[in-house]
C-alpha positions as CSV (number, residue, x, y, z in Angstrom):
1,X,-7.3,-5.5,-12.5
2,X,-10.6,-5.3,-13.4
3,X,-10.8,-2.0,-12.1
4,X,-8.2,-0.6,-14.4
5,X,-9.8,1.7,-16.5
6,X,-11.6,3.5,-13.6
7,X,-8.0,3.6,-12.4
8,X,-6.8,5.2,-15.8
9,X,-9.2,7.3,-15.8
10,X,-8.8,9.0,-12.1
11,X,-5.0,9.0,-13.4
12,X,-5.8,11.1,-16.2
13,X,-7.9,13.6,-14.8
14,X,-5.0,15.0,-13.5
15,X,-6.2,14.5,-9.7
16,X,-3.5,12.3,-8.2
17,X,0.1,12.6,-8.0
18,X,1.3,9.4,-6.2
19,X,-1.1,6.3,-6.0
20,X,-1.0,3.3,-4.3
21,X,-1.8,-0.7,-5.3
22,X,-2.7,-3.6,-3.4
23,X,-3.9,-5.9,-5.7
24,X,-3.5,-10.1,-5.5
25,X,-3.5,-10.2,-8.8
26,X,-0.5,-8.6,-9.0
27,X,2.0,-11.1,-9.4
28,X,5.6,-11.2,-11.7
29,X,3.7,-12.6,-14.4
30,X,1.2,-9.4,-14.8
31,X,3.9,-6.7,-13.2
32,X,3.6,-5.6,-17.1
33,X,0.3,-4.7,-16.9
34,X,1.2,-1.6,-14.8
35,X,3.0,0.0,-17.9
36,X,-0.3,-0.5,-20.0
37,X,-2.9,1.7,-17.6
38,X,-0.9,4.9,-18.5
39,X,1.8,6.1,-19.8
40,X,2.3,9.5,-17.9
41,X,3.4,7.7,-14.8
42,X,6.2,5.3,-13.4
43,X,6.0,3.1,-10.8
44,X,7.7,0.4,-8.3
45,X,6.1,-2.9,-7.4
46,X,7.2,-5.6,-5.1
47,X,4.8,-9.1,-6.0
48,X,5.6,-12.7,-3.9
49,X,7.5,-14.6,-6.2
50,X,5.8,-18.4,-4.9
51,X,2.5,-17.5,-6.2
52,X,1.6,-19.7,-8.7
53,X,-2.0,-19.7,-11.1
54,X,-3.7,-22.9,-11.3
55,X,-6.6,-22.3,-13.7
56,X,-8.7,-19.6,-12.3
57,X,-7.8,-20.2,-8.7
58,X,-4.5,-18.2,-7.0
59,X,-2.7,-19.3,-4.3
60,X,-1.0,-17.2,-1.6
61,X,-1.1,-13.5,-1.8
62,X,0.0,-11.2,-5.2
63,X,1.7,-7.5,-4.4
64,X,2.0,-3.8,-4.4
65,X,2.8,-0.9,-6.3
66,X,3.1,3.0,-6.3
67,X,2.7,4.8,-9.1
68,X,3.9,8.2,-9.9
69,X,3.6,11.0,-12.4
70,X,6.4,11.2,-14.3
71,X,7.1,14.6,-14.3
72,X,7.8,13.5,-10.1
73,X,10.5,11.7,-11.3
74,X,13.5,13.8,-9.8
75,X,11.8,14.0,-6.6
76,X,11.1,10.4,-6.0
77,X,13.5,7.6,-4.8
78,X,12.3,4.1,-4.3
79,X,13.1,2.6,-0.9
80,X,14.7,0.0,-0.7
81,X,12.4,-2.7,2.3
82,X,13.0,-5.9,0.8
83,X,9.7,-6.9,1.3
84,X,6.7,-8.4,-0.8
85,X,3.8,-6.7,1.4
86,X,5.5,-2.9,2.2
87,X,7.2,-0.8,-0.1
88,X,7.4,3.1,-0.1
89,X,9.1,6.2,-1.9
90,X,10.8,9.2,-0.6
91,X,9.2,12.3,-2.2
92,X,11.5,15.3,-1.9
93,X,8.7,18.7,-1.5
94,X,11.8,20.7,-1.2
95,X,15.4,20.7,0.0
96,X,15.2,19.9,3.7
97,X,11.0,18.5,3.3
98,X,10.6,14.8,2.6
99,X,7.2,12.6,2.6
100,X,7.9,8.8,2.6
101,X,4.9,7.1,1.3
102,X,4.2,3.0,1.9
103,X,1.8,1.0,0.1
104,X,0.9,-2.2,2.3
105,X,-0.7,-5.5,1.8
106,X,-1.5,-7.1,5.6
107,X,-1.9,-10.7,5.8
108,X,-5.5,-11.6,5.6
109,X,-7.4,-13.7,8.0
110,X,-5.8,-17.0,6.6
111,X,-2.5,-16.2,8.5
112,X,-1.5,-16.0,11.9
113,X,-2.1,-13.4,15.0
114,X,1.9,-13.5,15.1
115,X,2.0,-13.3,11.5
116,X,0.6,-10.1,11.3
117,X,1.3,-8.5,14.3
118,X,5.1,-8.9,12.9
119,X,4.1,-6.2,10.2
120,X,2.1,-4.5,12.7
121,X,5.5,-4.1,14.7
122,X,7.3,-3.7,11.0
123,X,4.7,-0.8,10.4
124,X,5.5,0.6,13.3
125,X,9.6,0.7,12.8
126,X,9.3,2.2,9.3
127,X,7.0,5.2,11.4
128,X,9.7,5.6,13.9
129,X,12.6,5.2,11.2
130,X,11.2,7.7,8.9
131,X,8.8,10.2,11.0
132,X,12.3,11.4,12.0
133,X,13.3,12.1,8.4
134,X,10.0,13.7,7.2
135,X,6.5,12.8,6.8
136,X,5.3,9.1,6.5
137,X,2.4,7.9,4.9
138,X,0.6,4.5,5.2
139,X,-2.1,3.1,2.7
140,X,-3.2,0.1,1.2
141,X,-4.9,-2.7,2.4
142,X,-4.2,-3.2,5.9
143,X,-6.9,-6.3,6.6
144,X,-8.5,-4.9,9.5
145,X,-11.8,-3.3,10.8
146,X,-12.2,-0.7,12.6
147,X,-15.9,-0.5,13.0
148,X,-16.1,-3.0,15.7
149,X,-15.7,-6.7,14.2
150,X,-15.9,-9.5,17.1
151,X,-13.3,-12.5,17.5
152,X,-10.1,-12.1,15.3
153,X,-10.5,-10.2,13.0
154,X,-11.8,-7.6,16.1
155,X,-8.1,-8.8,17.6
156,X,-6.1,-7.3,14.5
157,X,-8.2,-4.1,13.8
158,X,-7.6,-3.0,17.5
159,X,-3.7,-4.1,16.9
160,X,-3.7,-1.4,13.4
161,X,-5.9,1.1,16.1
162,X,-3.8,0.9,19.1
163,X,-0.1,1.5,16.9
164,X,-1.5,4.5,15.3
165,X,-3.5,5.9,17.8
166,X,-0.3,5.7,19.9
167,X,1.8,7.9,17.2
168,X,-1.6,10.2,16.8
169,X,-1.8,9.2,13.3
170,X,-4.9,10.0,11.6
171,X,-7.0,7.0,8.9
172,X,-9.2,7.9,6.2
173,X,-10.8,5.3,4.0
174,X,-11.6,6.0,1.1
175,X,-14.2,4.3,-1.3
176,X,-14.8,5.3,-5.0
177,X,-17.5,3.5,-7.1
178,X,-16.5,0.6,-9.2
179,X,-13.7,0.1,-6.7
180,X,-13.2,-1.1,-3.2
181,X,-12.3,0.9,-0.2
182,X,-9.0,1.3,0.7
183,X,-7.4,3.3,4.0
184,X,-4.5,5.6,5.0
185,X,-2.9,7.2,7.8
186,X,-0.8,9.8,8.2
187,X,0.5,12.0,10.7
């Protein structure tokens, strides 16, 4: 959140249609925050409810969002995942052309292999699900490495590499000043 008014201020150069938030911040208690960066643009969030603020310390994990410009509106349709780390959007690009868009938030290091390799596999089911529809897109924050980490964090990055190598999907990461990187892939 601190990087909010760098956000605005990408948002209202005009530059970017859909965006995407993974933030652990994010949590029920702030979701109002997202209508305060600006007002030209909608979103849908999904934030774990059992997070809980004790001082300045959080617990657990916070959420996700995508944000849209409004003026998108009739060609967007949240989907429905019922999930606090994935969400996405159908954007209609015309009457038979659909690109479904998911903003992720991986487990980080604290959890599990199994943990994560179940939205690995969860990942991987919304590609085959929806690549038969249209066009998906993965971003966010996926918790992994692909520049050759050792032990387990090496163990998840080559789980992300190998599912979308398989599917020839392509990542780009992306870093801006003032804010961290964040990835995407897309087919």
């Amino acid at each position: 959140m601190s990087s909010a008014s760098y956000l605005c201020d990408l948002l209202t150069a005009g530059e970017i249609d859909v965006c995407g938030i993974s933030e652990h911040w994010l949590t029920l208690d702030n979701l109002f925050f997202l209508d305060t960066i600006i007002s030209d643009y909608d979103y849908f969030a999904a934030c774990d409810e059992s997070v809980k603020l004790y001082g300045s310390q959080k617990m657990n994990k916070g959420g996700v969002a995508l944000l849209w410009r409004k003026s998108l509106a009739n060609c967007i349709v949240p989907l429905e995942l019922n999930d606090d780390r994935i969400i996405g959007i159908q954007l209609q690009i015309s009457p038979s052309d659909y690109i479904f868009i998911f903003q992720v938030y991986l487990p980080c290091v604290n959890y599990s292999n199994d943990v994560y390799l179940e939205f690995i596999f969860k990942l991987y089911d919304l590609y085959c699900i929806y690549s038969e529809r249209g066009t998906p897109i993965f971003m966010g924050d996926f918790k992994a490495d692909i520049t050759g980490l050792k032990g387990r964090k090496r163990a998840i990055s080559n789980a992300v590499i190998s599912l979308f190598s398989k599917e020839n999907l392509c990542h780009h990461t992306e870093i801006r000043p003032g804010m961290e990187g964040f990835d995407f892939f897309y087919f």
